[in-house]
N, C-alpha and C positions, 0 to 999 in steps of 0.2 A: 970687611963690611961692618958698618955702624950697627949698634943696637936698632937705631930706631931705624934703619933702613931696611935691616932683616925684620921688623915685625910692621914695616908699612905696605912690603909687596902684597900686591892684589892676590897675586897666584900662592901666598904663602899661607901652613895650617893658620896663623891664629887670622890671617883676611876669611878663612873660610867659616871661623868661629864667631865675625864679628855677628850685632845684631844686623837683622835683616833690615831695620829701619832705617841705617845708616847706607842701606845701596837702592831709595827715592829719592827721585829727582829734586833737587831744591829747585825753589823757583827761578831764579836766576839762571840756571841748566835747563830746567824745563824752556821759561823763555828763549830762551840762546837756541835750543835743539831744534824746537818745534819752529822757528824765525829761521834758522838756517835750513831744516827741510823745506821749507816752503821756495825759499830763494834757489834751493839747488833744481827744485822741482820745477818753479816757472820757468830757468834759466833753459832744462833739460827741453820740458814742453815746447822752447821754441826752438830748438834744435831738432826733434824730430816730427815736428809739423811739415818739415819739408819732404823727410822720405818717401810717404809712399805716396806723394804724388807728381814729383819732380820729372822722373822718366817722361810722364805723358804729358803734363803740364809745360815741358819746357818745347815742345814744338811751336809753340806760338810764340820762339824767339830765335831770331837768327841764328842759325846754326844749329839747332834746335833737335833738329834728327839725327846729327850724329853721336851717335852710341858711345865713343872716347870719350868728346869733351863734356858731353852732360855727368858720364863717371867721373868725369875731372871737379868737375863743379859738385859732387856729393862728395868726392874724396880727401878736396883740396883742405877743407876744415879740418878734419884729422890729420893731414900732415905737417899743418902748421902748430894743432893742439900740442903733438906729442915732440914739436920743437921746442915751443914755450912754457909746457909743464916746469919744467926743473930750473927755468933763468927767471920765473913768476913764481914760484915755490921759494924759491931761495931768495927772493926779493920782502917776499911778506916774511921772511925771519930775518931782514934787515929795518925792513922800512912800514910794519905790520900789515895784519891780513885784512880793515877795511879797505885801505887803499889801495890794496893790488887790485882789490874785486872792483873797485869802484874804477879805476883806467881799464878794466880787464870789459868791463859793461859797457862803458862807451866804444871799447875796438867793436864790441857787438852790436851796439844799437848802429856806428856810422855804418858797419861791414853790411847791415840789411837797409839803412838806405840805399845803398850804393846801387844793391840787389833788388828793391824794390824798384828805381828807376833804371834798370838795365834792360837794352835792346838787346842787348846778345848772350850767349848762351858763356861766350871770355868774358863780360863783364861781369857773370854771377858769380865764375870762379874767381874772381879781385875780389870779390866782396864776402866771398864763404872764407878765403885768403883771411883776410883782415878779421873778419868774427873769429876766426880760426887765433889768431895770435893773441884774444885774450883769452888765454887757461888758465880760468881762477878754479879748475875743481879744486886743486891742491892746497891752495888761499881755506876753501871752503871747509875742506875737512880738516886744514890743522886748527883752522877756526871754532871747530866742536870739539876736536881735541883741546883747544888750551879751554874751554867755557864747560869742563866736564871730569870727573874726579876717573881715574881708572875703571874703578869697581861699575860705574854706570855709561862707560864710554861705548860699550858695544849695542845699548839700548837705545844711544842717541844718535850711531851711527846706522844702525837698520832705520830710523825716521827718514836720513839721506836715504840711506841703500832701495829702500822702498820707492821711493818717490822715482827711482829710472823706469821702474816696471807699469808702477800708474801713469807716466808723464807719458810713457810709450804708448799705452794702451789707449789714453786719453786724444794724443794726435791721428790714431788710426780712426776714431770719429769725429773729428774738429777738421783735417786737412781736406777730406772731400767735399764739405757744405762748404768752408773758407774757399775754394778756389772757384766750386759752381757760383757763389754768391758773387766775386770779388776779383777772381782769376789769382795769375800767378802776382803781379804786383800786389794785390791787396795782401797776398798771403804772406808778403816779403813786409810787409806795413805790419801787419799783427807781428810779425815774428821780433820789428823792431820794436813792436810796443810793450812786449811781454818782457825784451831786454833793459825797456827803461823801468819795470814794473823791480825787477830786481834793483836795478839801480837804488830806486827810494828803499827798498829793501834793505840792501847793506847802509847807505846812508843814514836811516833813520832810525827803522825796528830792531834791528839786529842789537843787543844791549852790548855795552861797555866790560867785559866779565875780567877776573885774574888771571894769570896765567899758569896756571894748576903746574907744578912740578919745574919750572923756570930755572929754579937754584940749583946751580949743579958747582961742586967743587974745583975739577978740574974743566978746560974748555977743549970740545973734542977737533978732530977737524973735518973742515965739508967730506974730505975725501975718502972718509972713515964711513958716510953712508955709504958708500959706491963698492966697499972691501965687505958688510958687516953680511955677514953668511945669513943669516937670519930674515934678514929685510931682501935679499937676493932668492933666497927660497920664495915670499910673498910676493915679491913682483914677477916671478916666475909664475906662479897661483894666479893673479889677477889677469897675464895676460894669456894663460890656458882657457881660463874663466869666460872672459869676452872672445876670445876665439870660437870656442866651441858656442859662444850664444849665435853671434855671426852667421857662424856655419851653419845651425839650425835653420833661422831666418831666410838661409838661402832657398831651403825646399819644403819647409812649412807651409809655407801659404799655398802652393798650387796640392798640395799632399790634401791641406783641410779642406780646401775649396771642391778637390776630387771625392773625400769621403763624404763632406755633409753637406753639397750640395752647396754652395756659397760661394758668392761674386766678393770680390777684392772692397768692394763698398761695405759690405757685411761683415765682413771676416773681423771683427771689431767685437762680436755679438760672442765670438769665441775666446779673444784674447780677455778681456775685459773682464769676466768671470773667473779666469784659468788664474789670473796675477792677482785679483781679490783674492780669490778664495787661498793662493798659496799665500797671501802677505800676514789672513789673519791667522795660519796656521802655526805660519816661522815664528809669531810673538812669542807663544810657549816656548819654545827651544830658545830665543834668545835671553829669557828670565833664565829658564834652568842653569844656563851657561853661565850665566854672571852668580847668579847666588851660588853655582857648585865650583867656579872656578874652572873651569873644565873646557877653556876657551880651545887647547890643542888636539880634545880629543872631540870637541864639536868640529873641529873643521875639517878632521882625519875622515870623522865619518859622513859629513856630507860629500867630500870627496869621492868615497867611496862608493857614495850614491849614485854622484853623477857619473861615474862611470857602470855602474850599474843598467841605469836608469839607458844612456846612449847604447848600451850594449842591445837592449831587447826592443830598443826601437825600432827596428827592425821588421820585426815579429811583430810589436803591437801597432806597427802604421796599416795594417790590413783592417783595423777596426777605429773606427771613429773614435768610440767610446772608447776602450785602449789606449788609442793616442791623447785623448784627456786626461785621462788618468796619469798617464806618463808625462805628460807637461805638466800638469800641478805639480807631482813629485821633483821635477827639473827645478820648477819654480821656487818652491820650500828650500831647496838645499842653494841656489842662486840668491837667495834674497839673505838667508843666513849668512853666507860665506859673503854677498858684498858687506855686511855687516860687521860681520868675523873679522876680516882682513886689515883694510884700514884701522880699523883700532885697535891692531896687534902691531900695525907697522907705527902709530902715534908710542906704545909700547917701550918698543923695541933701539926708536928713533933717540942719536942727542935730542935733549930738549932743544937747545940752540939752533939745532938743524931739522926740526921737526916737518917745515914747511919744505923745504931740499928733501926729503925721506920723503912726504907723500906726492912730490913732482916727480920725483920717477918712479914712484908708483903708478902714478897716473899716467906719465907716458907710455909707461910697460901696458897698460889698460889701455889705451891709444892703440897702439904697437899690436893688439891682440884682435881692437876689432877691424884696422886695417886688413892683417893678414888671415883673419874668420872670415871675413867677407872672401877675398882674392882667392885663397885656396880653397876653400866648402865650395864657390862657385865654379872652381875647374874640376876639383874633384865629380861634380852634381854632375856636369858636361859629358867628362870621359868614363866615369866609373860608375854614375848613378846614384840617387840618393839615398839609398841604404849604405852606401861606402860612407858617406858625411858623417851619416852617427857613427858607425864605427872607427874612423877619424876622431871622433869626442871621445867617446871609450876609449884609444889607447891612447889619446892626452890625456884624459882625466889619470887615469894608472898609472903614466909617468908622472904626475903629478903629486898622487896620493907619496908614493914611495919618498919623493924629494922632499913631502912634505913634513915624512917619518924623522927626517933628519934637525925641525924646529929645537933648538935648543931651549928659548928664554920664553916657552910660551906658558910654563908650570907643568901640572897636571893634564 
């Protein structure tokens, strides 16, 4: 290894020595960070405006009542995401990442006309289909990756990581007034509006930035992500991560609704608090991490959290206030580690293949809350929802362990 390569790693003594002033955002990262949260936020926002009102919202469309294919129509999007993650990842390292966003936003905007003017319950599934096949998360985050120096890549990635928990929190009061005001078409209107809202988004605001780290001596090959133990451990991580979020989701709501008294219209009153308050909490831990280098043993011990934290849910779902408390904590070590993650796989990743490295990341994230959702809710069925957290606990445990094994993450 080169002189200047052993004294540029981030994770290495003299990164830990540099001045502090050298790990502020410039503006051009600020700009790029703050323009790419926004877009990953709106893009999310119209994706989960459809959730929680789909089920009952879709009786007033043929076929409407049956239980299958409305699941099919919430599913269909994630199984076509976690196809096109990695052939849309590896596209924006051929052909860059505003243009994959920018075709990736159109499958979205036509995939919600379609669904805006559909009679049947098959044509919303062609159309969540079609939104489905453009997966620019992977586009989005190699796109903060290349517009971001190491040392501040996990500050810029918690701006993304953050905006799933607000985008979320923010549909659970927007999709009940959207559909009382407008029904389910209108809510398939907005959803396309907020996809062309990204559109000008990537097209315009998103700035021009370098490609931090580009130069590499030798060229690796695609199929060196798919082998690299490292990047295999963290798609491991992200799809335990969204599984267990999944799984919660599943018995949450009638859990809060039972203890504090609260209708599925309201329950919004509880989320929206719990994700503030964890989002301002996580910014401290994510400074610490970056000024102490200490990326491996932050995400060891949020791990450790969340299986913690799933272990005594249990026990503390008999109290309202308990179960808040234990969601904030969920939510602190969830907003860190979306944080953490991706920008240890941008890391870890060839440069060349950067955008390949976070499509099967992303798929693996796909892949997680497919199978959170499917097993939490049969688990919840046959075994009861105390099995579910205990189900997080002993993925989060096998998790922490394989996590032990990070090699290239430093400190």
């Amino acid at each position: 290894m080169s002189i200047k390569s052993r004294t540029s790693r981030p994770d290495s003594p003299h990164a830990a020595r540099q001045p502090r002033e050298k790990l502020k955002l410039t503006p051009v990262e600020r700009k790029a960070s703050i323009s790419l949260a926004l877009l990953f936020a709106v893009r999310m926002l119209g994706l989960f405006l459809l959730t929680p009102v789909f089920a009952d919202a879709a009786k007033t469309l043929t076929n409407g009542n049956n239980a299958a294919l409305v699941g099919a129509a919430i599913g269909a999007y994630g199984i076509t995401q976690a196809i096109m993650q990695i052939p849309l990842g590896m596209a924006s390292d051929k052909l860059g990442r505003r243009p994959v966003i920018i075709f990736g936003m159109l499958l979205f905007v036509l995939g919600g006309i379609i669904c805006a003017n559909a009679e049947s319950v098959t044509t919303v599934i062609i159309g969540r289909a079609i939104q489905g096949f453009g997966a620019v998360s992977a586009a989005i985050t190699a796109w903060v990756a290349d517009a971001t120096r190491p040392e501040v890549r996990t500050r810029a990635m918690a701006m993304v990581g953050a905006s799933i928990g607000v985008s979320f929190a923010v549909s659970l009061v927007l999709s009940p007034l959207l559909v009382e005001w407008s029904g389910l078409p209108g809510l398939f209107w907005v959803i396309s509006l907020l996809g062309f809202v990204c559109l000008l988004l990537a097209t315009f605001i998103v700035p021009v930035v370098p490609m931090h780290g580009q130069a590499v001596s030798q060229q690796s090959r695609a199929a060196d992500v798919f082998k690299h133990a490292d990047l295999l451990r963290l798609n491991f991580g992200v799809f335990c991560l969204h599984f267990i979020l999944m799984s919660i989701f599943v018995v949450a709501p009638p859990l809060l609704m039972e203890l504090g008294s609260y209708t599925v219209g309201n329950l919004w009153e509880v989320y929206l608090p719990v994700i503030l308050v964890a989002f301002v909490l996580m910014v401290p831990a994510v400074f610490y991490t970056e000024t102490r280098h200490i990326h491996k043993l932050s995400l060891e011990v949020c791990v450790a959290a969340l299986a913690i934290v799933m272990a005594v849910m249990p026990l503390a779902s008999q109290s309202f206030v308990a179960t808040m408390i234990a969601f904030v904590l969920f939510f602190i070590a969830f907003n860190i580690l979306e944080a953490l993650q991706p920008s240890m796989v941008s890391r870890f990743s060839p440069p060349e293949h950067k955008g390949l490295a976070l499509g099967f990341y992303n798929m693996s994230q796909a892949l997680g809350v497919a199978a959170g959702g499917a097993i939490g809710g049969l688990v919840a069925r046959y075994a009861g929802p105390p099995k579910v957290f205990l189900l997080g606990a002993l993925l989060a445990a096998v998790w922490f362990f394989v996590s032990r094994g990070l090699k290239g993450a430093g400190r």
